[in-house]
C-alpha positions as CSV (number, residue, x, y, z in Angstrom):
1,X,3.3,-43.5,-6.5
2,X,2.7,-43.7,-3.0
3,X,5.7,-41.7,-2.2
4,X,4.4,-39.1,-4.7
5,X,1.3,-38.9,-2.9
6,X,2.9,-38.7,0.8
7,X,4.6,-35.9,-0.9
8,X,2.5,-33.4,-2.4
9,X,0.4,-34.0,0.3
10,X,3.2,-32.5,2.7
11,X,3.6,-29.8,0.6
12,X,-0.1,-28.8,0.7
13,X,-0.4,-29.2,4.0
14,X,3.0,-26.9,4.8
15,X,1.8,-24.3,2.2
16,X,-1.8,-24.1,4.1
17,X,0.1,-23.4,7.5
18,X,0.1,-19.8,8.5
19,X,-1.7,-17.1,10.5
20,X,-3.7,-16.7,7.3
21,X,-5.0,-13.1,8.5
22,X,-4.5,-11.2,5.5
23,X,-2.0,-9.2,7.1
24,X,1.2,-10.6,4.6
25,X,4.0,-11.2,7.1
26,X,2.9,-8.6,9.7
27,X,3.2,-5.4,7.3
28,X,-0.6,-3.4,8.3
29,X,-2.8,-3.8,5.2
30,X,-3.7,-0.3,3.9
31,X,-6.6,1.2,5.1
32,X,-9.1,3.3,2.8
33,X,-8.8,7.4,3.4
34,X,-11.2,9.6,2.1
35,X,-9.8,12.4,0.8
36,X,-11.8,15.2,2.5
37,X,-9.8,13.3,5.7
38,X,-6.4,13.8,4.4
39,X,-4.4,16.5,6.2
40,X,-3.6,19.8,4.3
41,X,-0.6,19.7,5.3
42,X,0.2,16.3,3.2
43,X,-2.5,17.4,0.1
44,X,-0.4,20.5,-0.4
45,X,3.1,18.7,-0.3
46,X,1.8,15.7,-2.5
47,X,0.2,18.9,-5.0
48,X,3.7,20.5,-5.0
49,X,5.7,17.5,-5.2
50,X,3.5,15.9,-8.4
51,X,1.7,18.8,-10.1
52,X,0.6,16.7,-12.7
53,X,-1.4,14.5,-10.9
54,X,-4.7,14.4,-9.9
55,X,-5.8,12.5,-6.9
56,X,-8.2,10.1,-6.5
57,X,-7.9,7.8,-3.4
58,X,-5.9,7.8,-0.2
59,X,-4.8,4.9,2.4
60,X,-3.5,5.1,5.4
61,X,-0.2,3.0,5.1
62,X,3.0,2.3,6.4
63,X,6.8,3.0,5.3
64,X,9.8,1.7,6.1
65,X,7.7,0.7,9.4
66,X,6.6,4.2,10.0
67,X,3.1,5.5,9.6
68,X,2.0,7.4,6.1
69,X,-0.3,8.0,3.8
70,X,-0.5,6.8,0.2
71,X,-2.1,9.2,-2.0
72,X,-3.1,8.0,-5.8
73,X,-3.4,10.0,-8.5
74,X,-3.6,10.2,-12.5
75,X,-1.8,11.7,-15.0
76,X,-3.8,13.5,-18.3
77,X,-2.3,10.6,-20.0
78,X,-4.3,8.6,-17.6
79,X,-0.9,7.0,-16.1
80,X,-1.6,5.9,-12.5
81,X,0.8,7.1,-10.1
82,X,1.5,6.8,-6.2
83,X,3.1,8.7,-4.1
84,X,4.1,8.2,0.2
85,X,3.3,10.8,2.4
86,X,4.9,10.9,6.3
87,X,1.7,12.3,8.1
88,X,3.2,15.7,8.3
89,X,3.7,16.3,5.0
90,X,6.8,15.3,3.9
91,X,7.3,13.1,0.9
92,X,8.8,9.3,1.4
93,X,8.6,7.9,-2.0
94,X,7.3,7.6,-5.4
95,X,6.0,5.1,-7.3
């Protein structure tokens, strides 16, 4: 029982170890955009890219390492969708 104890009180304690910053393994954490804020440049490509969205939010994120900016939008069926913007416009990926 004592052995048990020893144990699962290792276990907590390695599990509670960390920087505990919020930061999950050193990826940035995704920072809130308004979207009056968000270039043209990537509106118009994320508008041409998914026509059948309509935006709603905006973070400023990272890709592959690489700065970008999430966009989120909704279908008419009211399907949410994401897509990754490079900061000049260019799309990175779809969600």
């Amino acid at each position: 029982m004592r052995r048990w104890y020893a144990i699962s009180m290792l276990a907590l304690a390695i599990a509670g170890c960390g920087d505990n910053d919020g930061d999950d393994m050193g990826k940035k954490k995704k920072e809130p955009l308004p979207l009056d804020q968000v270039p043209a440049a990537v509106m118009k490509a994320a508008k041409e890219h998914s026509p059948d969205l309509t935006f709603y939010a905006a973070y400023r994120d990272t890709f592959d390492g690489k700065d970008s900016i999430e966009l989120k939008g909704k279908t008419k069926a009211g399907k949410i969708k994401e897509v990754e913007m490079s900061p000049d416009g260019k799309v990175l990926g779809t969600e």
